[in-house]
C-alpha positions, -999 to +999 in steps of 0.1 A: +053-014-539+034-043-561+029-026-600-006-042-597-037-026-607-063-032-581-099-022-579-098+003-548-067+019-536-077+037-503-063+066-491-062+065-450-059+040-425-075+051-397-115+036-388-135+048-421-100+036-439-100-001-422-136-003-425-137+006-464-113-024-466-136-045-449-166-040-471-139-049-504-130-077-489-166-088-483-171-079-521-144-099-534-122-065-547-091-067-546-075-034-529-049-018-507-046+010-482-021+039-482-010+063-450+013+089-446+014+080-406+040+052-395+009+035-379-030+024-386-053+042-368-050+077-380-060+100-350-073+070-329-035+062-328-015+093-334-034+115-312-058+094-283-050+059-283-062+053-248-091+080-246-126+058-245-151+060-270-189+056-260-208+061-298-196+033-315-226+007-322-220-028-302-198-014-277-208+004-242-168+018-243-141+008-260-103+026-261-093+038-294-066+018-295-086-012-286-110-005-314-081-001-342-066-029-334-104-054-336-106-035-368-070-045-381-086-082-374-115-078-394-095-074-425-067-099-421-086-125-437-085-110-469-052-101-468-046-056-475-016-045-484-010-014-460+016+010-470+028+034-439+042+067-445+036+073-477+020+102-491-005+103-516+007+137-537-009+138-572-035+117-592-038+114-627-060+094-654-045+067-678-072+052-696-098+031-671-069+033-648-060+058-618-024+066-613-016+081-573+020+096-578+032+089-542+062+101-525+072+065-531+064+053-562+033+050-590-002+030-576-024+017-601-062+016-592-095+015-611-108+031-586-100+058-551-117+063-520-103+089-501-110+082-463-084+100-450-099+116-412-093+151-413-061+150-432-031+168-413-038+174-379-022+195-349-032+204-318-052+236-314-034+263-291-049+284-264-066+319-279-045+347-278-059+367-254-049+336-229-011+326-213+013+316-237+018+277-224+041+267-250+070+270-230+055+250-206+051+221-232+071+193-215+069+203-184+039+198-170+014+207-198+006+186-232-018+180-259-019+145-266-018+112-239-002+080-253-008+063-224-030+074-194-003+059-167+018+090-170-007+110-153-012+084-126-012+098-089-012+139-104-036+165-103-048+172-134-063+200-152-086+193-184-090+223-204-116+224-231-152+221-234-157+194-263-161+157-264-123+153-260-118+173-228-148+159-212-141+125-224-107+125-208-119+137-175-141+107-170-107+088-184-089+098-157-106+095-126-094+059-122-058+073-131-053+105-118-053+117-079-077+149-088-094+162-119-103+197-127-122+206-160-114+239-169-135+259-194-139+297-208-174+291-210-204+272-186-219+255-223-203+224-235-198+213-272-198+173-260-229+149-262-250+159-239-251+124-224-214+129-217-221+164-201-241+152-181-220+123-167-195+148-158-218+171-144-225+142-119-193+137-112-190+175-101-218+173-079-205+142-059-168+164-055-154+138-076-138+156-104-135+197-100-153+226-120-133+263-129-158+273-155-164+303-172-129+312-165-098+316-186-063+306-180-037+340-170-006+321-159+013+294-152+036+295-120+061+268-114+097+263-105+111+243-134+072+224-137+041+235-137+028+238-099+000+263-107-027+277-132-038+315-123-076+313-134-092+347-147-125+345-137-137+375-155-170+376-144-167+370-111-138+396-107-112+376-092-081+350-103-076+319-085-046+300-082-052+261-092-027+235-077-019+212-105+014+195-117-005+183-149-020+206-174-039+188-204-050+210-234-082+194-253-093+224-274-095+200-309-073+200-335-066+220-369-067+202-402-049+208-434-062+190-469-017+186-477-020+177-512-050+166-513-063+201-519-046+205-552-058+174-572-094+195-583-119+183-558-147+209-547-136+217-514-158+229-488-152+239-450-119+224-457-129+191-466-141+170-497-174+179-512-195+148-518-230+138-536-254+113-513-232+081-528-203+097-515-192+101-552-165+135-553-160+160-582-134+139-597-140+109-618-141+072-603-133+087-569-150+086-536-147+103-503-158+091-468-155+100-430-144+132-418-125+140-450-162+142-468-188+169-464-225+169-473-256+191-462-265+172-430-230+157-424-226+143-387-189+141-377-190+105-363-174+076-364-203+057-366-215+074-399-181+072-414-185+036-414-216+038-431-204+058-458-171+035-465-202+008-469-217+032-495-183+042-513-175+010-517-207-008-531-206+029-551-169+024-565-176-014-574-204-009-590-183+013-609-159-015-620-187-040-623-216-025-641-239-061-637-226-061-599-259-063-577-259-030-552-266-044-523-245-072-505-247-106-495-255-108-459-226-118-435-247-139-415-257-160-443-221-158-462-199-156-431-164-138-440-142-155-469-110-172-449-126-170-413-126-201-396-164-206-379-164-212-344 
């Protein structure tokens, strides 16, 4: 770890994360990005690499992967230091400086923006009242897809109802030999553009529909051969063929230490003003990690607001600093080569 001070350390490396970078860089701050995963990327990496993403400005689709990986390039030219697996665990004040106390040594800042996703995340499990499926886990059922090949040539059961479940049964219909999108309700929390593109799928027999229904069994001789569907309102339970079982019912989040450092926490994440300024001094919050009245969940705003934290944190540093940016198209990017 380098024992210099810069202007912005940044806590996350996943898309808010890269993109605050990007904006420092543009700024001429010097910064660096800390993660406590082993890769960039945060849950576009860790949890979805190859699941498409349809909302971010400028492209129709791209994988998550694929996105990560154009916003890695964006910042090369101004040269981050990125440290992996390291924790952020306490902060503290020393002067005009910040100190983060990481499970690896002392950072020095002037400023912190914390853009770090939803902090810990895990895979929601099935409710309760459903089939246990965890000792299934392995077998035939699983909660994340590193790469959509393994489920080439199976049938393939989707269950959930958000953007992820439905977003993975489009995903797969190139991949898999038959799709079934299994829900305990007939209302969808995706975009409704999304619900609809499945819907048309259904009605064409291309990918199948077991919805309101909920899951009462697994049967299988050393894999999983079978789900036994309740369909509770109907008063039956089918049995659905399937030797691939793929649980999208969103994940739980945990603040780690960030919840001890004395921000104002609300719904389990970072309470922020309209500049994205927390309750602690010289630090800011973006992406998912930060909540405001009217807060939309998107990646597409968490860029935004790594824009505003970072003109916010500079301005911070730099009292004469003009607010607003020079535009790249008449500055191009320091250190990129014009083609």
């Amino acid at each position: 770890m380098s024992d210099a001070t810069v202007d912005i350390t940044i806590v996350g490396a996943g898309p808010t994360g890269l993109s605050a970078a990007f904006w420092a860089g543009m700024r001429q701050a010097s910064c660096r990005i800390i993660d406590s995963l082993p890769e960039i990327g945060g849950q576009c990496t860790a949890l979805y690499p190859e699941k498409w993403i349809y909302d971010v400005p400028g492209h129709p689709r791209i994988l998550a992967g694929e996105l990560v990986a154009r916003l890695r390039e964006q910042i090369e030219p101004f040269a981050v230091p990125i440290h992996l697996e390291t924790m952020a665990e306490r902060l503290e004040y020393d002067g005009e400086e910040i100190v983060l106390h990481t499970d690896d040594g002392e950072l020095r800042s002037r400023t912190v923006i914390v853009a770090g996703g939803h902090g810990a995340v895990e895979p929601k499990r099935l409710p309760a009242t459903d089939a246990d499926l965890d000792p299934w886990e392995g077998l035939g059922v699983r909660y994340l897809v590193g790469d959509k090949q393994e489920l080439a040539g199976r049938r393939v059961a989707v269950v959930g109802g958000g953007d992820s479940a439905l977003d993975w049964v489009l995903n797969l219909l190139d991949t898999a030999a038959e799709v079934t999108l299994v829900h305990r309700r007939d209302r969808y929390r995706a975009h409704e553009a999304t619900v609809a593109e499945v819907m048309a799928h259904v009605d064409a027999g291309r990918v199948g529909l077991r919805a309101p229904c909920t899951i009462a069994g697994v049967e299988g001789d050393g894999r999983v051969e079978a789900l036994l569907l309740n369909h509770r309102e109907a008063g039956f339970v089918e049995r659905l063929e399937c030797d691939a079982v793929l649980l999208q019912l969103g994940f739980a989040s945990r603040l780690g230490p960030l919840r001890d450092w004395g921000f104002d926490i609300e719904r389990n994440a970072l309470k922020v003003d309209p500049l994205m300024q927390t309750s602690l001094d010289r630090v800011w919050a973006c992406g998912d990690v930060a909540t405001a009245d009217g807060k939309l969940a998107l990646i597409a705003m968490g860029f935004a607001e790594a824009a505003t934290a970072v003109s916010q944190a500079l301005l911070r540093v730099r009292p004469g600093m003009t607010l607003q940016p020079a535009y790249s198209t008449d500055t191009g990017v320091p250190g990129m080569a014009v083609r």
